[in-house]
PyMOL Python script that loads the backbone (N, CA, C, O; Angstrom):
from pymol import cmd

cmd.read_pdbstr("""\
ATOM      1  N   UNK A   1     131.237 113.185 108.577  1.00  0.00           N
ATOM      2  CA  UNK A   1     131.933 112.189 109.364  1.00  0.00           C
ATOM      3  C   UNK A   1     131.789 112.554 110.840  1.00  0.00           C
ATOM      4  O   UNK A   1     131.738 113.731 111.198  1.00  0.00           O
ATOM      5  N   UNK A   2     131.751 111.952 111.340  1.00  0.00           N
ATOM      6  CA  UNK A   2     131.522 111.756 113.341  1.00  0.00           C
ATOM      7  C   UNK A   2     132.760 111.483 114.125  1.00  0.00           C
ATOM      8  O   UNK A   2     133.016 110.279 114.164  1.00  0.00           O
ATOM      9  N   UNK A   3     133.342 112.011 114.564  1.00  0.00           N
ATOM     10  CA  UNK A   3     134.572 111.676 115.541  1.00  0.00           C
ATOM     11  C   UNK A   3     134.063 111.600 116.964  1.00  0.00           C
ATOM     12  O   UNK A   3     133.104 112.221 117.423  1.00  0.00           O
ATOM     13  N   UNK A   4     134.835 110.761 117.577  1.00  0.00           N
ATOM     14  CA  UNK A   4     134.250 110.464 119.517  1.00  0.00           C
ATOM     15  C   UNK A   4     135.131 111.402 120.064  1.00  0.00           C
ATOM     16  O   UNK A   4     136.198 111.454 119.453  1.00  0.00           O
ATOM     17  N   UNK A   5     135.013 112.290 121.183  1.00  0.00           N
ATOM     18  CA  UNK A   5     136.468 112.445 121.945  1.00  0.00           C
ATOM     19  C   UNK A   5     136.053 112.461 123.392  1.00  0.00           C
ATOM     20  O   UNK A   5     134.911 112.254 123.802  1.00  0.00           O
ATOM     21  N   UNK A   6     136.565 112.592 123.742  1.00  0.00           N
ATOM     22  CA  UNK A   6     136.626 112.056 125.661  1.00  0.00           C
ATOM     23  C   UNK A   6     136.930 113.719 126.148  1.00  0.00           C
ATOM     24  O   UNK A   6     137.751 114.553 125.766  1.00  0.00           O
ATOM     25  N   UNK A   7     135.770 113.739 127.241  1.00  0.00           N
ATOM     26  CA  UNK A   7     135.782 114.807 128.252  1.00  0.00           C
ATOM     27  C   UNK A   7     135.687 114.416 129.771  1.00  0.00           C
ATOM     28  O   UNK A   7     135.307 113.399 130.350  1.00  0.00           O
ATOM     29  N   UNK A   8     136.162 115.573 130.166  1.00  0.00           N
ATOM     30  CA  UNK A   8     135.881 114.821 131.755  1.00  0.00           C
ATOM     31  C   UNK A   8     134.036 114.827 131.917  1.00  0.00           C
ATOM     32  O   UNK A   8     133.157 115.283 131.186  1.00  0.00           O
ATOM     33  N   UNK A   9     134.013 114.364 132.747  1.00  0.00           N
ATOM     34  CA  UNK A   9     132.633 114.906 133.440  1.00  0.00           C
ATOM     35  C   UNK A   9     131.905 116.211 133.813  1.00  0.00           C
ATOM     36  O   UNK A   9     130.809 116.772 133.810  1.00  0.00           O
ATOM     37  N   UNK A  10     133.458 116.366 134.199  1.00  0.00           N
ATOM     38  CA  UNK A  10     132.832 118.250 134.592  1.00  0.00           C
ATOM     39  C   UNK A  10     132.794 119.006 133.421  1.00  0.00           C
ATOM     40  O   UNK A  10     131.835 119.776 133.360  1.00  0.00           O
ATOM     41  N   UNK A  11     133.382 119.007 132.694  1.00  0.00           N
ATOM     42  CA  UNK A  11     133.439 119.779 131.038  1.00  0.00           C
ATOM     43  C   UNK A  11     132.005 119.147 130.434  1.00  0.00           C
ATOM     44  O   UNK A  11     131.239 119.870 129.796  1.00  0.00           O
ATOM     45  N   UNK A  12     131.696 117.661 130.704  1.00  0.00           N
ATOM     46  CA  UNK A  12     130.081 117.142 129.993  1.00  0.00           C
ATOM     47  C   UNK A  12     129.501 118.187 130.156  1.00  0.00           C
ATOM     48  O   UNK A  12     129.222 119.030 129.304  1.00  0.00           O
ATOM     49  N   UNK A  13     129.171 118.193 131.856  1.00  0.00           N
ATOM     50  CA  UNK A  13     127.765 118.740 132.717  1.00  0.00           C
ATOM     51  C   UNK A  13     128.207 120.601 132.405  1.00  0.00           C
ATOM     52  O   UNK A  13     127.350 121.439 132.685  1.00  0.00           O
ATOM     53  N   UNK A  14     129.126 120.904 132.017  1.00  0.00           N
ATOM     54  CA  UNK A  14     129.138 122.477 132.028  1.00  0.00           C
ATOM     55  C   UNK A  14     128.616 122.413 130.380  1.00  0.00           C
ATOM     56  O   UNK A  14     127.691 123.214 130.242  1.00  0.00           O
ATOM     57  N   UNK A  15     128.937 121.697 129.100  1.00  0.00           N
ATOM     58  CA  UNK A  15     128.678 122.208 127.664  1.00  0.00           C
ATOM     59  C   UNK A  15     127.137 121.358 128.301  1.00  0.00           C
ATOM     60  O   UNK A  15     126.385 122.040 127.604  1.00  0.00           O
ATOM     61  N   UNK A  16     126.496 120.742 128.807  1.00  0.00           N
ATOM     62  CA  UNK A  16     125.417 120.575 128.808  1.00  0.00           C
ATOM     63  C   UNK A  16     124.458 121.397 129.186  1.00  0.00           C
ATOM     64  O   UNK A  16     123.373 121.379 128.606  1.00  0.00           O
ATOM     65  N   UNK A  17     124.676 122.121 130.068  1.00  0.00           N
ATOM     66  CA  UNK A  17     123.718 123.602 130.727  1.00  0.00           C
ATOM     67  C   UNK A  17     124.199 124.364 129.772  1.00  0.00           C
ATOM     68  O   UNK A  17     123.391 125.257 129.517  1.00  0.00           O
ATOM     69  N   UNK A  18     125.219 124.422 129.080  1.00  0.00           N
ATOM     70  CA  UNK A  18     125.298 125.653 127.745  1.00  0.00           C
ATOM     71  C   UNK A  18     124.555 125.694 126.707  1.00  0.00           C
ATOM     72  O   UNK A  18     124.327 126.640 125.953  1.00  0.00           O
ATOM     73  N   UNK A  19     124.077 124.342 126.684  1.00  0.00           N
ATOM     74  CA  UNK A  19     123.596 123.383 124.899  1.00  0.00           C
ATOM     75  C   UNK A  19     121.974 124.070 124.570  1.00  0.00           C
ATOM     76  O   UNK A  19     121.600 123.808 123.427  1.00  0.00           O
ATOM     77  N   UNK A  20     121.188 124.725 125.225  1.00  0.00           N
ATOM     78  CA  UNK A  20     119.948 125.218 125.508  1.00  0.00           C
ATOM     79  C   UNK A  20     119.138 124.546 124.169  1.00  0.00           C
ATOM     80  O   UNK A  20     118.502 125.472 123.666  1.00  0.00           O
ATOM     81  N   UNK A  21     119.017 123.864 123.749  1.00  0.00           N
ATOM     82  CA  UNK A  21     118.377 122.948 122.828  1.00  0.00           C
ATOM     83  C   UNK A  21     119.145 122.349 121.683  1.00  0.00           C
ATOM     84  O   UNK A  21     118.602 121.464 121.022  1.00  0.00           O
ATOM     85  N   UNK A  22     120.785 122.893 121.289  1.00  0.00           N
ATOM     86  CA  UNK A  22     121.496 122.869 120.727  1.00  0.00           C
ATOM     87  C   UNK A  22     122.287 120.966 120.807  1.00  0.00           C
ATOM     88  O   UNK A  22     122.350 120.227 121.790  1.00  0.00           O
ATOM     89  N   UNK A  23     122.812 120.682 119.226  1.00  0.00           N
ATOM     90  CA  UNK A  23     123.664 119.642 119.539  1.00  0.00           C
ATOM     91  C   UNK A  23     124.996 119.985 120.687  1.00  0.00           C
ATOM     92  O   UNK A  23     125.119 121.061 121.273  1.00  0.00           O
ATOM     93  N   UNK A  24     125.624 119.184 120.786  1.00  0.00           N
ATOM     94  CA  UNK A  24     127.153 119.423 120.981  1.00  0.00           C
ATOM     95  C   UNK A  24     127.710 119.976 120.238  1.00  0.00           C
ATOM     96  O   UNK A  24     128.423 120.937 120.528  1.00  0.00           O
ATOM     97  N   UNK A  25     127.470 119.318 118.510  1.00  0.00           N
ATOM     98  CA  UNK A  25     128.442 119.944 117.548  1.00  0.00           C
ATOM     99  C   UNK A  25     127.992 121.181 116.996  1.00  0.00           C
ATOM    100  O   UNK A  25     128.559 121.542 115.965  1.00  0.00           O
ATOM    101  N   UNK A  26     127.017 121.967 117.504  1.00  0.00           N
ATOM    102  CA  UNK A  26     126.161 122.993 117.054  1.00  0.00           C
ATOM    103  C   UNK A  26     127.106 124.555 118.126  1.00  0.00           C
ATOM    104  O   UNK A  26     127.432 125.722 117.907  1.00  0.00           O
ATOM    105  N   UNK A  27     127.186 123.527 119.302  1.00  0.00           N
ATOM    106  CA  UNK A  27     127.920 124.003 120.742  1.00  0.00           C
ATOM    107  C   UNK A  27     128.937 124.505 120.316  1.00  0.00           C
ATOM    108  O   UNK A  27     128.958 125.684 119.961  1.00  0.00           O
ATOM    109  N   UNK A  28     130.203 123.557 120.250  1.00  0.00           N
ATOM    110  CA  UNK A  28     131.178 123.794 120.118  1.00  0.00           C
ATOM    111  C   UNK A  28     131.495 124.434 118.705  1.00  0.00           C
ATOM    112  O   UNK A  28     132.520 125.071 118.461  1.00  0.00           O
ATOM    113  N   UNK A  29     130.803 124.259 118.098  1.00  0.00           N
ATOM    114  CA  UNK A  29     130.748 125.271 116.370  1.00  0.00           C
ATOM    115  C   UNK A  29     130.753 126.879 116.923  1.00  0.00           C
ATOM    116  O   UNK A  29     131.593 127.758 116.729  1.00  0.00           O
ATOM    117  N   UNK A  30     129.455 126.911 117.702  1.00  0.00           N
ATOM    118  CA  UNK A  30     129.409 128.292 118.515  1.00  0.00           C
ATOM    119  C   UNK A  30     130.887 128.495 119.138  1.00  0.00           C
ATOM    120  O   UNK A  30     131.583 129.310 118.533  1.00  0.00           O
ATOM    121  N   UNK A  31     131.378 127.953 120.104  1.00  0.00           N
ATOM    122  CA  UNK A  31     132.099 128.171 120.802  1.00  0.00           C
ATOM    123  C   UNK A  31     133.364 128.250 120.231  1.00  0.00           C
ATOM    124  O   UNK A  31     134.379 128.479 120.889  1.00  0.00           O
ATOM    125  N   UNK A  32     133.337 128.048 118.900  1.00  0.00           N
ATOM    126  CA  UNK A  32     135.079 128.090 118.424  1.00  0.00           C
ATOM    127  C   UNK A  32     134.779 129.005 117.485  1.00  0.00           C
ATOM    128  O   UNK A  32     135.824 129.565 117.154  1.00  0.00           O
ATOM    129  N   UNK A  33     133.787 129.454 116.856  1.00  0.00           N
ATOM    130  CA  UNK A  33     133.895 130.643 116.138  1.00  0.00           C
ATOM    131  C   UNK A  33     134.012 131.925 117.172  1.00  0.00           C
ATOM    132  O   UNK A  33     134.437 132.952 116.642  1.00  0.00           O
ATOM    133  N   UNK A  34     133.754 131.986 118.299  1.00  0.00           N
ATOM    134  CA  UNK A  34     133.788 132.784 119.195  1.00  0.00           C
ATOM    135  C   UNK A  34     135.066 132.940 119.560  1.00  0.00           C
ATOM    136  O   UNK A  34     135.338 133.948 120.212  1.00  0.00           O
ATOM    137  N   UNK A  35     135.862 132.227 119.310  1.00  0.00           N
ATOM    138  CA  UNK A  35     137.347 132.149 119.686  1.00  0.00           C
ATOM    139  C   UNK A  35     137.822 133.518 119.202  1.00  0.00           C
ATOM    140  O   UNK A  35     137.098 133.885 118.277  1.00  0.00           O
ATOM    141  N   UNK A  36     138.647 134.286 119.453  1.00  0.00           N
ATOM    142  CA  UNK A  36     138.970 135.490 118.522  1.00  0.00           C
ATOM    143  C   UNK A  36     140.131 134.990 118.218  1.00  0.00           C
ATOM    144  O   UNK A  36     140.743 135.538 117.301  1.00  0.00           O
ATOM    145  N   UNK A  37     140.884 133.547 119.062  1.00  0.00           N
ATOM    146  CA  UNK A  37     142.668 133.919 118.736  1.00  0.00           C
ATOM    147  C   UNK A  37     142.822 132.570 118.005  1.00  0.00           C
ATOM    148  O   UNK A  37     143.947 132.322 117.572  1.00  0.00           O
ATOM    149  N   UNK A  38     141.731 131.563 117.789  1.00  0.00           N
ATOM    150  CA  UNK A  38     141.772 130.498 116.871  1.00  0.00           C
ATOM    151  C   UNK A  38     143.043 130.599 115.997  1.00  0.00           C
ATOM    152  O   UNK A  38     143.229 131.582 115.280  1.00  0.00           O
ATOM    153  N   UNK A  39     144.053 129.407 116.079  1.00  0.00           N
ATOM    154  CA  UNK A  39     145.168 129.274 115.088  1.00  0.00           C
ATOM    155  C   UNK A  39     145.865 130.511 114.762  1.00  0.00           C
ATOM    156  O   UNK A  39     146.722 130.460 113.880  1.00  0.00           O
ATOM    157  N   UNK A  40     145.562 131.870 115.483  1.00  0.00           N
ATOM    158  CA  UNK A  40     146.947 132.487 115.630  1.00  0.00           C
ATOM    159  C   UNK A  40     147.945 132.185 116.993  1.00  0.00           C
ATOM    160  O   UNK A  40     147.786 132.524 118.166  1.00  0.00           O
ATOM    161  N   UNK A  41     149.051 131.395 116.330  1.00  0.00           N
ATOM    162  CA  UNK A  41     150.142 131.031 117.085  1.00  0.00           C
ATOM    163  C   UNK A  41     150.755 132.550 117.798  1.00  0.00           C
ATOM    164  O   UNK A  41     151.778 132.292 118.432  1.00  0.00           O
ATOM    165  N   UNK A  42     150.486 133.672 117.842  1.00  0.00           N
ATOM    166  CA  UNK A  42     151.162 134.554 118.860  1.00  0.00           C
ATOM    167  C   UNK A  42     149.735 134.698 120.064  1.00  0.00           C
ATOM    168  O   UNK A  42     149.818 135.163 121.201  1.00  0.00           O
ATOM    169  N   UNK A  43     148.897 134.330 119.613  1.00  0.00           N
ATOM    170  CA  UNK A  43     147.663 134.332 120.704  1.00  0.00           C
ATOM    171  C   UNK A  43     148.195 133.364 121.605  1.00  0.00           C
ATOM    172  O   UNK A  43     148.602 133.574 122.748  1.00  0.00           O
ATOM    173  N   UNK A  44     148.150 132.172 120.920  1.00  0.00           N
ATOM    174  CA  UNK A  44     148.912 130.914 121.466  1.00  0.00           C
ATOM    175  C   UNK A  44     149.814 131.175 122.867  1.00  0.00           C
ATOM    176  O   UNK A  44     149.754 130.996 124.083  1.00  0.00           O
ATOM    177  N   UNK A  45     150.700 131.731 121.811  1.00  0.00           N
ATOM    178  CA  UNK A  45     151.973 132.165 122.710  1.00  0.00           C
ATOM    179  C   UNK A  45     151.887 133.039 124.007  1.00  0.00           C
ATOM    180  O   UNK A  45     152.621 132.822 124.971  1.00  0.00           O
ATOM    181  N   UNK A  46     150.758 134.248 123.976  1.00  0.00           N
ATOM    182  CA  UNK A  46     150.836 135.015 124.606  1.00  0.00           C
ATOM    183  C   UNK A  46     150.066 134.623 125.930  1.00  0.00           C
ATOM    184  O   UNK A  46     150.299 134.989 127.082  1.00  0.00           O
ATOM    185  N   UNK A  47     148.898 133.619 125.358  1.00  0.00           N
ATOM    186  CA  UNK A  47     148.044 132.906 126.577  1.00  0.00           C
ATOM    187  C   UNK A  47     148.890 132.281 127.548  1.00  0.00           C
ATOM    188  O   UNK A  47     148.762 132.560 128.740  1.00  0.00           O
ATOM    189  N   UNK A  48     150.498 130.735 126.784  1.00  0.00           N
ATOM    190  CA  UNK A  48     151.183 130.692 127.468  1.00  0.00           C
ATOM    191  C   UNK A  48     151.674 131.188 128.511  1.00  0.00           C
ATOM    192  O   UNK A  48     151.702 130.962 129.721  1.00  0.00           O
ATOM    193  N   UNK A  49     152.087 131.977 127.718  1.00  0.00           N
ATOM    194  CA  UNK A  49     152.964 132.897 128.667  1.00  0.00           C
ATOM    195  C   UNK A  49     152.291 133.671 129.798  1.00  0.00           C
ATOM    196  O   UNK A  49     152.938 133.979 130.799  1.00  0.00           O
ATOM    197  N   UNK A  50     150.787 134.043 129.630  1.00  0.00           N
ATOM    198  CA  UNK A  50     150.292 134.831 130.847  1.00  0.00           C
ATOM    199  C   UNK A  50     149.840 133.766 132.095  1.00  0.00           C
ATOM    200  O   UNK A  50     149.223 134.000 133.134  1.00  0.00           O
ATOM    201  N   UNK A  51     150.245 132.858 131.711  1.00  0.00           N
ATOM    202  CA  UNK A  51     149.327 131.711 132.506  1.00  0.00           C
ATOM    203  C   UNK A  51     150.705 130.533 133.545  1.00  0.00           C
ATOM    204  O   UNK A  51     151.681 129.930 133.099  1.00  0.00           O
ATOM    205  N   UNK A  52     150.496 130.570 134.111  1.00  0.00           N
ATOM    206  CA  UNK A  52     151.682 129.492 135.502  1.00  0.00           C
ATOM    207  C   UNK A  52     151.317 127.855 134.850  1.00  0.00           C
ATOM    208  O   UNK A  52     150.384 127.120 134.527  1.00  0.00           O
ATOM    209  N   UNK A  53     153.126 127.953 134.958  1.00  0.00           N
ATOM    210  CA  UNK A  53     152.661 126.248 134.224  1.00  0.00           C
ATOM    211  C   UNK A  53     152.048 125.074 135.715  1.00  0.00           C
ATOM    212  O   UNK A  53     152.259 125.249 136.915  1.00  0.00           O
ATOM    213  N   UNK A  54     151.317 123.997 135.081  1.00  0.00           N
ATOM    214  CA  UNK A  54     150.854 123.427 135.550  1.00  0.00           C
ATOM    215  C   UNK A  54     151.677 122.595 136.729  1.00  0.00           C
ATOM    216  O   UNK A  54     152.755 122.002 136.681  1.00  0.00           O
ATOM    217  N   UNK A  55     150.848 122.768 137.668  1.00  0.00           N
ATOM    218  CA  UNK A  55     151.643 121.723 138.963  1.00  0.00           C
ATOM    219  C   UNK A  55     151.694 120.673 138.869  1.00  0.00           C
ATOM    220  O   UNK A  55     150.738 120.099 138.348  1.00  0.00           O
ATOM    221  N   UNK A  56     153.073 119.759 139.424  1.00  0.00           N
ATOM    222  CA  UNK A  56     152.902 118.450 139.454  1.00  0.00           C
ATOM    223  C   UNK A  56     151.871 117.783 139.544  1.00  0.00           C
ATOM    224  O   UNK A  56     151.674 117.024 138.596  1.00  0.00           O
ATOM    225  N   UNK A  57     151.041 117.786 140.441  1.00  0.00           N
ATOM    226  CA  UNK A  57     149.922 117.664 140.912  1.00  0.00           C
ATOM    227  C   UNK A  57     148.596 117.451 139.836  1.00  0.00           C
ATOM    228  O   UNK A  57     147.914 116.462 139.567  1.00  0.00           O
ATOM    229  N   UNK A  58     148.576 118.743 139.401  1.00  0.00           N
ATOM    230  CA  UNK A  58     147.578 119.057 138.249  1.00  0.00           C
ATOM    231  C   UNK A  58     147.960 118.130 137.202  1.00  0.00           C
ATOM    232  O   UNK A  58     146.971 117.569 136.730  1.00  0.00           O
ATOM    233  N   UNK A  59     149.095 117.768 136.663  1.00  0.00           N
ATOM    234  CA  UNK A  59     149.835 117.587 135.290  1.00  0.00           C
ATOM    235  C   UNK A  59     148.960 115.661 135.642  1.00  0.00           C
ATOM    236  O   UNK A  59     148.142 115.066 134.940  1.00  0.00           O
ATOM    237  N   UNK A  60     149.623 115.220 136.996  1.00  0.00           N
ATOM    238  CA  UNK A  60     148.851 113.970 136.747  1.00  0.00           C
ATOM    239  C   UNK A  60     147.529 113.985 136.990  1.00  0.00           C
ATOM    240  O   UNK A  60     147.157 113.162 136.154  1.00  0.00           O
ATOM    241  N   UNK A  61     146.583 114.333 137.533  1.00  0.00           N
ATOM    242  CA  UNK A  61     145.742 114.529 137.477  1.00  0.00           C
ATOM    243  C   UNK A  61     145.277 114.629 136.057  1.00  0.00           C
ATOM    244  O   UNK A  61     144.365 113.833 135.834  1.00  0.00           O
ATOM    245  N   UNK A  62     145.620 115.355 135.037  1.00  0.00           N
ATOM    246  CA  UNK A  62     144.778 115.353 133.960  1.00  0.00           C
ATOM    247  C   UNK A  62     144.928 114.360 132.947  1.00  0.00           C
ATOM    248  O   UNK A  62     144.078 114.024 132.122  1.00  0.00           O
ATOM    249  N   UNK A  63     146.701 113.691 133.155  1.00  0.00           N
ATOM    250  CA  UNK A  63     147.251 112.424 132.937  1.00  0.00           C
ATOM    251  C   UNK A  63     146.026 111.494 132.999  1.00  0.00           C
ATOM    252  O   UNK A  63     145.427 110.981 132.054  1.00  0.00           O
ATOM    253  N   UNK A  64     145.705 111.355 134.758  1.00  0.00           N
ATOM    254  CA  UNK A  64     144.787 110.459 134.836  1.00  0.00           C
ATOM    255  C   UNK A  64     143.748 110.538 133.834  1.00  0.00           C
ATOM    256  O   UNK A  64     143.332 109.600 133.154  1.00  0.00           O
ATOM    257  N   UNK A  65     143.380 111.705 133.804  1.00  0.00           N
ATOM    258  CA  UNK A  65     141.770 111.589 133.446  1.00  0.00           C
ATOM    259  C   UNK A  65     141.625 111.525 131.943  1.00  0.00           C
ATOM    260  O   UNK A  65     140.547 111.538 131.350  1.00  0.00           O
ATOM    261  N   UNK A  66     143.030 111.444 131.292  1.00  0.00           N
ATOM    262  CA  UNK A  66     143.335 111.144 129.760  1.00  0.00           C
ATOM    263  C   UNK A  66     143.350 109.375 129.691  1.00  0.00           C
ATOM    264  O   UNK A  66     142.847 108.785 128.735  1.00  0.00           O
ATOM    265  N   UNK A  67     143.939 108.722 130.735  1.00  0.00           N
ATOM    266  CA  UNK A  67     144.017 107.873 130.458  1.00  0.00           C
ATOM    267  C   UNK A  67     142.642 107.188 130.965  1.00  0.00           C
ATOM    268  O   UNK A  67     142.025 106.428 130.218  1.00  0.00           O
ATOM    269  N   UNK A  68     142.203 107.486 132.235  1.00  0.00           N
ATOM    270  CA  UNK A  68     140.860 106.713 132.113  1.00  0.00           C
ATOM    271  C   UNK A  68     139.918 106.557 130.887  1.00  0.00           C
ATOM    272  O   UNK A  68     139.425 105.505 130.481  1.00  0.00           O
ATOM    273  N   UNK A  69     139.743 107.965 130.311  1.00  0.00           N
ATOM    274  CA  UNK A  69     138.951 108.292 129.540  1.00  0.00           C
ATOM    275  C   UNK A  69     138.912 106.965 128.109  1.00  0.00           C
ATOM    276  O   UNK A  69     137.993 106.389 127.527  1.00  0.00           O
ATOM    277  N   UNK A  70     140.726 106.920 127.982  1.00  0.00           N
ATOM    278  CA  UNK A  70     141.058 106.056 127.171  1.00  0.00           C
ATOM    279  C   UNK A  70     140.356 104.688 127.024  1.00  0.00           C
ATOM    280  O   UNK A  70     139.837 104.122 126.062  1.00  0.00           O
ATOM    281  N   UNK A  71     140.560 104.289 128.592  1.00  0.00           N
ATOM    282  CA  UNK A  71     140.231 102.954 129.032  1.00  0.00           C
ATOM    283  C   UNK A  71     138.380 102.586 128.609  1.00  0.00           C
ATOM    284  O   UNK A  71     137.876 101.544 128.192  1.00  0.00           O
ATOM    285  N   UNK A  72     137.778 103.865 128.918  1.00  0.00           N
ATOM    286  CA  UNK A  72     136.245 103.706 128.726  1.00  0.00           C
ATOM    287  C   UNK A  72     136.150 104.199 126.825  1.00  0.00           C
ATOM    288  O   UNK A  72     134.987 104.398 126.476  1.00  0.00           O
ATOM    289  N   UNK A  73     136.733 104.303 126.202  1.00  0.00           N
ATOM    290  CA  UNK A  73     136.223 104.752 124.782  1.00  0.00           C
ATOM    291  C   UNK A  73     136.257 103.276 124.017  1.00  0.00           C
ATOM    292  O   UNK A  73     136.967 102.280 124.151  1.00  0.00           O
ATOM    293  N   UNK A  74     135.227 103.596 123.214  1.00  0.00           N
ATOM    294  CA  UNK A  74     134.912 102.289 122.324  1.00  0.00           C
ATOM    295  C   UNK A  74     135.611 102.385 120.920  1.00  0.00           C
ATOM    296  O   UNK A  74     135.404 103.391 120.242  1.00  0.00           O
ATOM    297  N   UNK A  75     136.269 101.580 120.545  1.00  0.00           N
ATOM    298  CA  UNK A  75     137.173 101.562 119.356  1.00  0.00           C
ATOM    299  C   UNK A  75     136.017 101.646 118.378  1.00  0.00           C
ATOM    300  O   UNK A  75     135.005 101.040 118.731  1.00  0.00           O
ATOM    301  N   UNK A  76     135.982 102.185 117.396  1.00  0.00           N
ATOM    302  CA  UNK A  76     135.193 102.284 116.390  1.00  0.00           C
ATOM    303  C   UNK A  76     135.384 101.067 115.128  1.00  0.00           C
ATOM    304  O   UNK A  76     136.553 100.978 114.750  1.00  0.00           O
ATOM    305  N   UNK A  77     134.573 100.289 114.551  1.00  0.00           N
ATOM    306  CA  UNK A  77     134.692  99.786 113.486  1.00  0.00           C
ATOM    307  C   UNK A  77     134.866  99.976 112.105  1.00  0.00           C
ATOM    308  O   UNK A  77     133.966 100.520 111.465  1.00  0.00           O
ATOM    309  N   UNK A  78     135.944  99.587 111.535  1.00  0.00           N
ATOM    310  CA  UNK A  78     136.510 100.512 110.155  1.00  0.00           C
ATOM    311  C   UNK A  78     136.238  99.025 109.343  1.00  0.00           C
ATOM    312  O   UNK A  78     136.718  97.893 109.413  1.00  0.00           O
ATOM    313  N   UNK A  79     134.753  99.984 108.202  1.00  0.00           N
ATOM    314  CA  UNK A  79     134.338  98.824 107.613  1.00  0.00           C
ATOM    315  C   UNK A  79     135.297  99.217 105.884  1.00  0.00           C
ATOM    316  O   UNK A  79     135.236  98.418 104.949  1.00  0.00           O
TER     317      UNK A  79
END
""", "prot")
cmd.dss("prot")
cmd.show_as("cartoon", "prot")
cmd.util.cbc("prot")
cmd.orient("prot")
């Protein structure tokens, strides 16, 4: 099965110079087995916590770029 999901632009053009002949889903297969803290919730937690929550600023900003993204995705047909 094929799922769509929406990236910014800058996340495209960075997994694209990563992809070195590779799909996307070949990419990100790489890139999440590489994860070491995948679905442990105290990794989770601990990343939280080392990290400053997001600025007003930032928070819409990515708002935006969730909702544009929205605006440009093509509804898929469910036959």
């Amino acid at each position: 099965m094929v799922r769509v999901i929406s990236i910014s632009d800058e996340v495209y053009i960075e997994l694209s110079r990563m992809k070195n002949g590779k799909s996307f889903t070949q990419l990100l297969k790489t890139l999440i087995d590489q994860c070491e803290s995948k679905g442990d919730p105290k990794k989770i937690l601990e990343f939280l916590d080392t990290h400053e929550a997001l600025s007003e600023e930032s928070a819409k900003k990515i708002t935006t770029e969730i909702e544009e993204g929205r605006k440009r995705a093509v509804p898929r047909k469910i036959e």
